[in-house]
N, C-alpha and C positions, 0 to 999 in steps of 0.2 A: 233156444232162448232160455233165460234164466228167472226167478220169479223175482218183483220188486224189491231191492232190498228198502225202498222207503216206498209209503206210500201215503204220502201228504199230499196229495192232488199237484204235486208238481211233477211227476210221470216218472217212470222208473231209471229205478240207476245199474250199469251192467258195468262189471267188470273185464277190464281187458289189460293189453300190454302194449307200449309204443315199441313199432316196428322197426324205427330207421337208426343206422350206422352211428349209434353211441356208444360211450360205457356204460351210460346212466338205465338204460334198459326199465323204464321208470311205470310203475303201476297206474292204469287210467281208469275212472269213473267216467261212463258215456250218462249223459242222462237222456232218455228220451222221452219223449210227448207227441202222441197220436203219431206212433209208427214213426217218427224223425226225431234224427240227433240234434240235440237244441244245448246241446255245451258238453265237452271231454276238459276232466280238470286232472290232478295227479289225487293218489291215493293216498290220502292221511296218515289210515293205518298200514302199509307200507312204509317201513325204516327209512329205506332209500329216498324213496321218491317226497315221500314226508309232504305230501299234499300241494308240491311245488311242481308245476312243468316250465319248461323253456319256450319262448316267445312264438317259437315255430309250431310245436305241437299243441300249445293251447290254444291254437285256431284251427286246429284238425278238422272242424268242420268245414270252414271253408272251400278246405278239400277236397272233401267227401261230396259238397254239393255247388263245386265249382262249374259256374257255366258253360268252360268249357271241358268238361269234362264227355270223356267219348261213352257212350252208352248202349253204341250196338257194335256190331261188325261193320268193316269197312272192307273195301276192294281202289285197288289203286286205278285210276283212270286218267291222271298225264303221268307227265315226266315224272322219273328218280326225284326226288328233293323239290318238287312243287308244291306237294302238300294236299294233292287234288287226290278225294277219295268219294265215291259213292255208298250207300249202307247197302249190307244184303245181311241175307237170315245167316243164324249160326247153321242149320245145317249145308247152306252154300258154301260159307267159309271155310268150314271143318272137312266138307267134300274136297275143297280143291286144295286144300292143305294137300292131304292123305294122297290126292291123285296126283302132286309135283312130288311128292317126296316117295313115293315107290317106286318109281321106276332108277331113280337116284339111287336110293338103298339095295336096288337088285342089283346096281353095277355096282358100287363097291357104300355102303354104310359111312363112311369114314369121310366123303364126299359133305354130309349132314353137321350141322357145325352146330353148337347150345352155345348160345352167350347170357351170361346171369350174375348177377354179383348180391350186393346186401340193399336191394331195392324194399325187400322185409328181410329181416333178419330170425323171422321165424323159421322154425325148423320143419314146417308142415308145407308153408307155401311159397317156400325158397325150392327146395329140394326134393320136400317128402314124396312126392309121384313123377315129376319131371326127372330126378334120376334115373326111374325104375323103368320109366320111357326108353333115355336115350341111351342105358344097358341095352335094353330088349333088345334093341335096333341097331347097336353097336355103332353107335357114331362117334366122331371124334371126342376125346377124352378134351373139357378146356380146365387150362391151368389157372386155378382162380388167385389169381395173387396182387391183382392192381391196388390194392391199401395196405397190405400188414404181414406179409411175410418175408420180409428181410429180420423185421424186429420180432416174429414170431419164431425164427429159426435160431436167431441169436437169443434168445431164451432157451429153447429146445437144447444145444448147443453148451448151456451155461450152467443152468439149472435144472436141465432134465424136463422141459414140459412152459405151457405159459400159465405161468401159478404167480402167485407174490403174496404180499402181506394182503389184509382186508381194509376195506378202502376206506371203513367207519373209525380203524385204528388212527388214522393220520392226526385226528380230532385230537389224540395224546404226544405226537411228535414235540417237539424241540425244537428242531432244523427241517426245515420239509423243502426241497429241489423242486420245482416245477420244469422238467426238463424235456423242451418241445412240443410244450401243452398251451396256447389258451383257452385254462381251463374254465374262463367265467364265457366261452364260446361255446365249446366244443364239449364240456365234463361240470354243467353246471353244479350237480351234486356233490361229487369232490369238493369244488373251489366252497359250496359253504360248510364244508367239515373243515377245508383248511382256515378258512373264516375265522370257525370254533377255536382251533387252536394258534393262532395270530392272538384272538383277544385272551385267550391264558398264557402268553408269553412265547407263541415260540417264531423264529424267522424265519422268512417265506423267501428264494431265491427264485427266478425267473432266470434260466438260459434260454434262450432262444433268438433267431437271428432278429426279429421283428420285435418295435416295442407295442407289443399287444396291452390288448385292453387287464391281461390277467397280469401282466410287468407293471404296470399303472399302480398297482393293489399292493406289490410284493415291494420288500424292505430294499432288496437288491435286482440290477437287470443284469447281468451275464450277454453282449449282442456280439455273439461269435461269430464268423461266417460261417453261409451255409458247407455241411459236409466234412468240420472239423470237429464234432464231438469226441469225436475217441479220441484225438492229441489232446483236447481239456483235460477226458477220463484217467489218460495216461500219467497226465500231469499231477493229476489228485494222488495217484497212485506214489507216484516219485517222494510226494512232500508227505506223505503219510511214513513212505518207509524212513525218511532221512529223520524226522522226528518223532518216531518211533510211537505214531498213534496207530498201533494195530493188536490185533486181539491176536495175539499169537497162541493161545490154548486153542480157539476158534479154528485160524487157520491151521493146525495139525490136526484138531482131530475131524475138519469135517470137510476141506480143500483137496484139489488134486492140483499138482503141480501149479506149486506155491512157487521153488525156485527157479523153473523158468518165467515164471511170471514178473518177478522182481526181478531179474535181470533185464526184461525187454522193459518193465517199466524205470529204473535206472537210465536209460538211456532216453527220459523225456522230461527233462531240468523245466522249470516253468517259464522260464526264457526260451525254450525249444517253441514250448507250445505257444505260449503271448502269441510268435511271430507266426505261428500257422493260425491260429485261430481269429488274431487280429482284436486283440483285446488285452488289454494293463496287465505286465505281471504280475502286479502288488494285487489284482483282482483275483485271480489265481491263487496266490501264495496262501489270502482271506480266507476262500470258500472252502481250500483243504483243510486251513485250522479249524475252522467251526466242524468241518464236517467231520473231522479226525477227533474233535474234543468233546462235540455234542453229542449228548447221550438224551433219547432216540433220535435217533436222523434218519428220516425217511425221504425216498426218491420216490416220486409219479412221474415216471415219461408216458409217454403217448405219441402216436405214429411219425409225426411229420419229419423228424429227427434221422425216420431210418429210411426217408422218402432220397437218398443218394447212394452214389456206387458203394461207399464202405457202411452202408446201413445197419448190417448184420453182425461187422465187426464192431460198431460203435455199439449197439446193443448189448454185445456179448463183453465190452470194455465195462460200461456200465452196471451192468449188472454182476459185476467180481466185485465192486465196492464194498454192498453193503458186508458180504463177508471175511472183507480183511477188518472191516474195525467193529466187527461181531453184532452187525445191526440189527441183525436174523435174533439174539437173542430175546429182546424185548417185543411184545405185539404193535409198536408201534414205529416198530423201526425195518427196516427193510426195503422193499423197493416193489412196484406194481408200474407194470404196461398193462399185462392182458391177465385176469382170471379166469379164462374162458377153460383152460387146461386143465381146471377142476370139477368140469361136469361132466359126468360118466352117461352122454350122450352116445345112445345104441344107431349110429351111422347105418351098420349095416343089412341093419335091419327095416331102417327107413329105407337106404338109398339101395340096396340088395344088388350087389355088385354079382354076384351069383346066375345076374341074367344075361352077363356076357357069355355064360355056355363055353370058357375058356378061347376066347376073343383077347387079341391085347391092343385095343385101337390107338392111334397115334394120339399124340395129348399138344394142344397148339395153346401156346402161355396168351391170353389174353389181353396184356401189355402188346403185343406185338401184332395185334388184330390189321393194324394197319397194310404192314407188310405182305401177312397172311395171306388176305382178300386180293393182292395183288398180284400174286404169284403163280404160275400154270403148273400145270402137274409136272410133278417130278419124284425121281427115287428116292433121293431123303427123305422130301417132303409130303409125299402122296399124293391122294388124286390133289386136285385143286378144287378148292372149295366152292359148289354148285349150290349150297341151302343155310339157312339161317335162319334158328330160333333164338328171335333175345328175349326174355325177361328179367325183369328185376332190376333193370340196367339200361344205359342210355347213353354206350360208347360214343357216335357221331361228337358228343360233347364229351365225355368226360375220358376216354381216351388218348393217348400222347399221340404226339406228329398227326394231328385232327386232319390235314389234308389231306392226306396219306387215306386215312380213316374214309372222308366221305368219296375220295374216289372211286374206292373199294366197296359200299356201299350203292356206287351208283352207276355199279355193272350191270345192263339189262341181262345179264346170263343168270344173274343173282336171282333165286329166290329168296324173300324175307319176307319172316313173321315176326310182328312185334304185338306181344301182348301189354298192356298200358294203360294208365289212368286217364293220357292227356297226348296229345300231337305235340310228342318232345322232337329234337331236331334228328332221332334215329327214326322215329315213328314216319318223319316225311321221307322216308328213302322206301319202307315197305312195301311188299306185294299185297297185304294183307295184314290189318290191325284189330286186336281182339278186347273187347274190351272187360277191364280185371276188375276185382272188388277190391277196395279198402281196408283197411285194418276193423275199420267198423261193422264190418260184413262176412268176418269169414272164421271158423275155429282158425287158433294155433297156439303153440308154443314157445318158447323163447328160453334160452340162456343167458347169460351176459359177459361181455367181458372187462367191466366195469366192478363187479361186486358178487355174491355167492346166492341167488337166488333164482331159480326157475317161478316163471311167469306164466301164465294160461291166460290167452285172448278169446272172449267169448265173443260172438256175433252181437252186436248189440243194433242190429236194424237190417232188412231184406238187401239183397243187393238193389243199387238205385239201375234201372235202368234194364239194361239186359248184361250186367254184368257178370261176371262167372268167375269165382274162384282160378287159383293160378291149374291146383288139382283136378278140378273138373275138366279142363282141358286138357292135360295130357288123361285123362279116364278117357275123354271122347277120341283123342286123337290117336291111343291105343288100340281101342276098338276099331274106329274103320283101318287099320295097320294090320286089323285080324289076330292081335296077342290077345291069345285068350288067358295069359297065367290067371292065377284068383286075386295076386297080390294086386292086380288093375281095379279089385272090386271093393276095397278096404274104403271107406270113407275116414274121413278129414278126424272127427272124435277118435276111432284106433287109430289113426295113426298120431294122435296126440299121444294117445295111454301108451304105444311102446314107444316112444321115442325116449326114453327113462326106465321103458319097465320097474319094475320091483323098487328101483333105486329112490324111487321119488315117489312120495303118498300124494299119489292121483285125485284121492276125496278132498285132500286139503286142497290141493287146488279147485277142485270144483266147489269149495267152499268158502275159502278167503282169495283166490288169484294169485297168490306164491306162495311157497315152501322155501325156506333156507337148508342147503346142504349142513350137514355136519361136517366143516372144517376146523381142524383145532386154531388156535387165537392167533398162536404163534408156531405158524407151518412147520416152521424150519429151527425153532432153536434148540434142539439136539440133532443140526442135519436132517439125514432122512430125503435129502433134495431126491427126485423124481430121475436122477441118473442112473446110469448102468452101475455106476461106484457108489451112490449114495450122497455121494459129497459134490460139493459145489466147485465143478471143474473149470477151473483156469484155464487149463488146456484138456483141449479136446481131442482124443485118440481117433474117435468117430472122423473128424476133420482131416484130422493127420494121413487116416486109409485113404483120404481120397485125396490123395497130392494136395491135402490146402493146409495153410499153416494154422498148427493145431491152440495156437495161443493170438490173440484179442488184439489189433494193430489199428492204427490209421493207415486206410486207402485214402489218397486224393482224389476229389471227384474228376467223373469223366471228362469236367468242361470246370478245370480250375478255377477258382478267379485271378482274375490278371493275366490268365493265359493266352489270347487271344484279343491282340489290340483291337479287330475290327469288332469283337463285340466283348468290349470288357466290362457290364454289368452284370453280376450274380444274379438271377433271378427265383425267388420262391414263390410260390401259387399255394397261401393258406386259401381256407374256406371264407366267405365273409358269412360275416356274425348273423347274419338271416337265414340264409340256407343250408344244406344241408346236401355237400357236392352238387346235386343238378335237381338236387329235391326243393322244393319249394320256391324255385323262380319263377314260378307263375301265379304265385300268391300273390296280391295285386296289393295288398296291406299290409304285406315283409320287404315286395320289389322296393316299394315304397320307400320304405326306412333305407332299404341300401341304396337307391338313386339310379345309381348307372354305375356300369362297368369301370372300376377307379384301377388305375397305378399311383402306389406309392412311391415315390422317391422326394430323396434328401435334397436339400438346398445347396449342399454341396456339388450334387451330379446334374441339378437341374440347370444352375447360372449358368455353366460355360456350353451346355446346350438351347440355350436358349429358350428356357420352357417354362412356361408360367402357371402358375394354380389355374386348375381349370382348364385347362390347352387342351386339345387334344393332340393326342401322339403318336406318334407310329411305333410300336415296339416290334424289331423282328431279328432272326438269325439266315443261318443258311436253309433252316427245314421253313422256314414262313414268317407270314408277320400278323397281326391284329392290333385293332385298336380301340383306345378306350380315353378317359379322360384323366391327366397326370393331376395327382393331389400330391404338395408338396409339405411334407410330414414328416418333422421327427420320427414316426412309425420305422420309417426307414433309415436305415444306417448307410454311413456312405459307401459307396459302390456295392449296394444292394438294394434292387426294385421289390418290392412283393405285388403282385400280379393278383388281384384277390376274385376271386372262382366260386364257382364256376357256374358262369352265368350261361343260357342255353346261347349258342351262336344267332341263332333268330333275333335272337333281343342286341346283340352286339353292333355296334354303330357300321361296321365293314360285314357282316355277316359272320364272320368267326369269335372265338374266343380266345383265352388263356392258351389252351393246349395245341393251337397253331403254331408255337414253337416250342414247347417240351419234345423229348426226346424217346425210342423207343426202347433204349436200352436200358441193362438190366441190372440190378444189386447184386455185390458179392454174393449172397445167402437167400434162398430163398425165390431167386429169379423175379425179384419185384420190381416195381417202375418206379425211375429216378426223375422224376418231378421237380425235385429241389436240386435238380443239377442240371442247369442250364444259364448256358449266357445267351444274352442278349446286348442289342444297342437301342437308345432310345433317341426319336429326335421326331420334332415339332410335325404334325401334317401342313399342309398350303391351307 
């Protein structure tokens, strides 16, 4: 604990960091009073967070001291997915843990499966000791890519790394894109920088297939179909070269294959693109001029964009912009998805790969968990999978082909451990639920990939209940496993201090709650990009070695639209504006504000089906169906639903969700899950 920074008789104030899957990574004040947290607000003196949080997290207590929240161990005693669990002590739990999973790991390790994603996004109780575990043990390697790596490869790919401009510069922008973002949902900090700079004159476009709440705000909406961003990017590309808005000093000295690039983009006239994308050429023709003649012009994308097959090539279309018409020059020009590429975050030293002992265990992409769980041993594939640890994560729900998902969960051959706040819809399929602390309860640290600063989360109250850190449990479940390394003995504070080492002044954190990297203003306006060449590659030779093509294209998605009469509606699955993927559905004063499970669709697709505001509906494909209640909304463009997610299946009127017909398949780049590439058909229930 740390000493009061006030001490007005209104109880003390502790520093920490909010944990869940943002960019805003936002500084928090806990206050608390006689041992309880009695309010989490954002940090004033924090730039970022500027003393503001989002509707979600400024009820963070509710969380913390949600009645249902689970408080001991639990043992399952009926059925798979009943939800019927008895309490027993942690040392019964953590015995029969150790005693299913060793005789598993003497036949072959790899058998042992981790599932985890950014349940916190801290660096200590995401990974920091749960890595060094399922090293030791050598279990199967999972591929973590279900949100951000189509667009994080397509950076890697473009720009050598996921770096961009800094997200305070936008505030000076001119022309600012919001492309794939809503940002007054999802990046509320952004949207009031872009705010700032709206009321000094600069215009604000919205591309995205949905009219979100952040198109409402913005001068222009751009409602492309899903999965045609890079024919738009292409198209920008064409009208820049025909009228010759490009920085051609720019382009030679800091580009790599410039000339093949303008040949493939030549061949995407804005009448190419209008008709793929499904949008005004003369809209088109607009957003090139401004953007070719506007000086600074800065892009903010964000995930959803590269959530389809060609997600990585749209990425890597997009992100060649700002450097043909020299945007990288000015600090307020250039382009930002992820700044996460700029923290010299010591992985392997957290995660100490070094305990595989020259091991190379198979690695199962986690998009595809569905499949996975279903499949018997074999050569390719290896043993078949006998044990499961999830934390951080709450596939049953937020996983594609969900059917698929809980079948496979709901093998009695299955052991599963789920460590959790709350009896989410994976937590009732478990052998065994453990129960975790809060952001309120536990050291860690944070990066972001939102903006340039490292965060330290102090404990600001006991764990409630018998709750246990993510680390304390693999500490315990290493020991009865018998690994005696010493790296098992590190506590939660070192492994804050190295996960930065030297790079980052530790005391400042333990004195204000964040440090800002030193990045220069303007990363990139003499080059310098984070490639093999330096410069901002067009085409990618990397690409090239591996049979794929080395320059920036539209893929059509894997389930076009209009391809498939029996289900010709496009279907996207944003977040709704209350939650937080599967996080906060059971906040009972956010569920609130959202209502119930909505589909949007247009009045265009609704009349000739017969569907009225407020109906319920049946939305399904060939993998499934679910249902929910149709609102009929401008929001959606015609012949596209948005699907708004992701609610726990428990709470869903038929028992599933959204992701009862999403698909398993995977992005160009990156091997990520194509969520916004899926048809469906909609029609009324009886």
């Amino acid at each position: 604990m740390q000493p009061p920074i006030n001490a007005n008789g209104q109880g003390s104030t502790v520093r920490g960091a909010c944990p869940h899957d943002c960019p805003d990574t936002c500084a928090l004040l806990t206050t608390v009073q006689d041992g309880r947290a009695i309010r989490v607000q954002g940090n004033p003196a924090h730039r970022h967070t500027d003393g503001a949080l989002c509707t979600k997290v400024s009820r963070y207590t509710e969380r913390s001291y949600h009645p249902d929240r689970i408080l001991t161990p639990l043992r399952r005693t009926g059925p798979k997915g009943s939800g019927q669990f008895t309490p027993v002590s942690w040392d019964e739990a953590l015995d029969e843990i150790a005693s299913r999973l060793k005789p598993i790991a003497a036949r072959d390790p790899q058998a042992i499966l981790p599932y985890s994603y950014a349940g916190t996004m801290g660096l200590v109780q995401s990974e920091g000791m749960a890595a060094r575990f399922f090293h030791r043990l050598g279990a199967s390697h999972l591929e973590r890519t279900i949100c951000a790596t189509a667009g994080g490869e397509g950076l890697v790919h473009t720009l050598g790394g996921k770096v961009g401009m800094k997200v305070e510069h936008f505030a000076e922008s001119k022309l600012i894109l919001i492309w794939g973002s809503n940002s007054i949902g999802s990046n509320l900090h952004f949207w009031r920088v872009a705010q700032q700079a709206k009321r000094d004159g600069a215009r604000l476009v919205c591309i995205d297939p949905r009219r979100t709440e952040t198109a409402d705000k913005c001068h222009e909406h751009i409602a492309l179909l899903p999965g045609t961003d890079a024919a738009l990017a292409l198209a920008l590309m064409h009208e820049l070269i025909v009228n010759d808005w490009l920085d051609h000093d720019y382009i030679a000295r800091h580009t790599l294959g410039w000339e093949r690039l303008r040949e493939r983009a030549l061949q995407w006239p804005p009448e190419r693109a209008a008709q793929v994308c499904g949008v005004p050429v003369e809209q088109i023709r607009r957003l090139a001029r401004d953007y070719g003649t506007t000086k600074p012009a800065a892009i903010r994308l964000n995930y959803g964009m590269q959530r389809v097959r060609g997600g990585g090539n749209a990425v890597r279309a997009i992100a060649c912009l700002p450097a043909l018409v020299g945007a990288w020059r000015d600090r307020a020009g250039g382009l930002l998805l992820s700044a996460s590429g700029f923290f010299p975050i010591r992985r392997q030293a957290l995660h100490r790969p070094d305990l595989l002992a020259g091991r190379t265990p198979r690695t199962i992409n986690m998009v595809t968990i569905g499949d996975d769980l279903l499949r018997e041993a074999s050569p390719p594939f290896g043993p078949k999978i006998e044990a499961l640890i999830v934390y951080d994560s709450n596939p049953v729900a937020v996983a594609p082909e969900s059917g698929k998902v809980v079948q496979g969960f709901a093998r009695e051959d299955l052991f599963t451990v789920v460590l959790e706040h709350f009896q989410t819809d994976t937590a009732d399929y478990a052998d065994i639920i453990l129960p975790a602390t809060t952001q309120l309860e536990h050291w860690d640290i944070h990066a972001s990939y939102g903006h340039t600063d490292v965060l330290l989360n102090r404990p600001a109250i006991a764990p409630v209940g018998q709750a246990r850190p993510n680390t304390e449990v693999f500490r315990a479940l290493a020991a009865r496993m018998g690994f005696d390394d010493p790296c098992f003995a590190d506590d939660d504070l070192s492994l804050c201090r190295s996960a930065f080492g030297d790079a980052v002044d530790f005391e400042q954190l333990l004195d204000q709650g964040y440090a800002t990297l030193p990045i220069p203003d303007a990363p990139f306006a003499d080059g310098g990009f984070p490639t093999a060449s330096g410069k901002c590659e067009f085409f990618s030779e990397r690409l090239a070695r591996q049979g794929m093509d080395g320059l920036p294209d539209h893929l059509p998605n894997h389930e076009p639209a209009g391809s498939d009469p029996r289900h010709p509606l496009a279907m996207i699955s944003p977040p709704a504006r209350n939650f937080l993927n599967s996080s906060f559905v059971n906040v009972k004063s956010l569920r609130d504000i959202e209502g119930e499970p909505l589909l949007e669709i247009h009045a265009h697709d609704a009349q000739p089906r017969g569907i009225a505001d407020g109906q319920l509906v049946r939305v399904f494909n060939d993998r499934g169906e679910y249902r929910c209640k149709a609102r009929i909304s401008e929001r959606a463009r015609p012949g596209v639903v948005n699907g708004l997610g992701i609610w726990w299946r428990k709470l869903g009127p038929s028992g599933t969700n959204v992701n009862e017909v999403t698909s398993q398949r995977l992005t160009d780049l990156g091997n990520g899950p194509v969520f916004y590439d899926c048809l469906v058909e909609v029609s009324p229930c009886a």
